[in-house]
C-alpha positions as CSV (number, residue, x, y, z in Angstrom):
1,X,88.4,126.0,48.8
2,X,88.8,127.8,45.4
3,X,91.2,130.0,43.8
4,X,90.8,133.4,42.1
5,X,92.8,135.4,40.1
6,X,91.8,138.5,38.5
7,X,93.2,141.2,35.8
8,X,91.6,144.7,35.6
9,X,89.4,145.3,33.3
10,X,87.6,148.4,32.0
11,X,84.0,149.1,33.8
12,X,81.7,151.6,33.2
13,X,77.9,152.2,34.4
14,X,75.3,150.4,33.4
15,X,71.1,150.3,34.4
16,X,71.7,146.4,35.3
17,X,73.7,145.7,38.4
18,X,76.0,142.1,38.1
19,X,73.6,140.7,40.6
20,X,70.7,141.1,37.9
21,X,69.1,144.2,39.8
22,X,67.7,146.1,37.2
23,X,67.0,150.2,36.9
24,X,67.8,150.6,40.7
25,X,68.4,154.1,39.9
26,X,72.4,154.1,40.5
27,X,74.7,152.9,37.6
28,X,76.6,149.9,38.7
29,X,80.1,148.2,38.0
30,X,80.0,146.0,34.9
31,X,82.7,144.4,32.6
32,X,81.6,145.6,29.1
33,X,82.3,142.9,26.5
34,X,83.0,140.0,29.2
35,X,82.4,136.6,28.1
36,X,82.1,134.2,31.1
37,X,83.0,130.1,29.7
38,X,82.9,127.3,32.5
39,X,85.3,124.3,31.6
40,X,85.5,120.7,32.9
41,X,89.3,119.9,34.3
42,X,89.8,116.8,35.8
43,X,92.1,115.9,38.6
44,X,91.7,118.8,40.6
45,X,91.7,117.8,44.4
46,X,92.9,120.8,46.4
47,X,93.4,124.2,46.8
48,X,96.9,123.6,45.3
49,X,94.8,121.7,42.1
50,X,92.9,125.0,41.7
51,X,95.8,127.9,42.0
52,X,97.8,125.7,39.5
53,X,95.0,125.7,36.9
54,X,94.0,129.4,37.3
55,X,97.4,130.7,37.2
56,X,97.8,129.2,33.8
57,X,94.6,130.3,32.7
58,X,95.0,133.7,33.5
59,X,98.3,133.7,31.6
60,X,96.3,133.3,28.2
61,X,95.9,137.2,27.0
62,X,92.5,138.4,27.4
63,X,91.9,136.5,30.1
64,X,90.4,138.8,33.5
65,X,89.2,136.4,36.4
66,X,89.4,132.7,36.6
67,X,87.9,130.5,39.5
68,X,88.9,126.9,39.6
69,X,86.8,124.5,42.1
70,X,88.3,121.5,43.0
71,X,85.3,120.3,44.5
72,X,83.2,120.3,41.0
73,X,86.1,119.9,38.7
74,X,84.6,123.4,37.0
75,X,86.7,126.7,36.2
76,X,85.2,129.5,35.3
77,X,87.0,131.9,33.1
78,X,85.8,135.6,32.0
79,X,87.5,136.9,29.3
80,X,87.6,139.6,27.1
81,X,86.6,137.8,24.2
82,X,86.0,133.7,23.6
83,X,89.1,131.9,23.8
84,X,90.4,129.5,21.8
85,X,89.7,126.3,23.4
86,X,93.4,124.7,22.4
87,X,94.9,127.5,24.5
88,X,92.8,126.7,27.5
89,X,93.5,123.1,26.4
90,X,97.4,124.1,26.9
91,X,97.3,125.5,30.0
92,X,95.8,123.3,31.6
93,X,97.8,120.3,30.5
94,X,100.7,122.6,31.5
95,X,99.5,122.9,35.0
96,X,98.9,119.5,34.9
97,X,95.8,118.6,34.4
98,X,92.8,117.4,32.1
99,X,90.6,119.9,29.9
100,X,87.2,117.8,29.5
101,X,85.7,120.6,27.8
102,X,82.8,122.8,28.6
103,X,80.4,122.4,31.6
């Protein structure tokens, strides 16, 4: 089981699709500027685990999707721009649980 939350963010075309299809003659959906990070949390067991750590994660601005999996103790969090890894730190003690650091 995971959880997902997500924030708009700007899209425009672009040659590569986000499946890595490239030049398939139709501009495709793409967050310009994204950075995807992938933490290690540990203590997540559950669905619960997973909606408590994302929903603190996405609170930290910049912040556009986040995908916690219990099952792999691994969140993965696109962004606007790097975060600071004290405020992921945060948010994840404040939901809880443990930041390991990055996978």
């Amino acid at each position: 089981m995971t959880a997902e939350t997500e924030t708009p963010v700007a899209a425009t075309g672009s040659c590569c699709s986000p499946a890595g299809a490239c030049h398939g003659g139709e501009a495709a959906d793409v967050q310009v500027g994204a950075v995807t990070t992938v933490y290690r949390v540990s203590g997540m067991s559950c669905g619960h685990c997973e909606g408590a750590v994302s929903g603190e994660i996405s609170e930290i601005e910049g912040v556009a999707s986040v995908k916690a999996v219990a099952a792999t103790g691994e969140v993965t969090v696109v962004s606007a721009a790097p975060l600071d890894e004290e405020a992921v730190r945060a948010a994840v003690d404040e939901a809880g649980y443990e930041l390991v650091g990055l996978a």
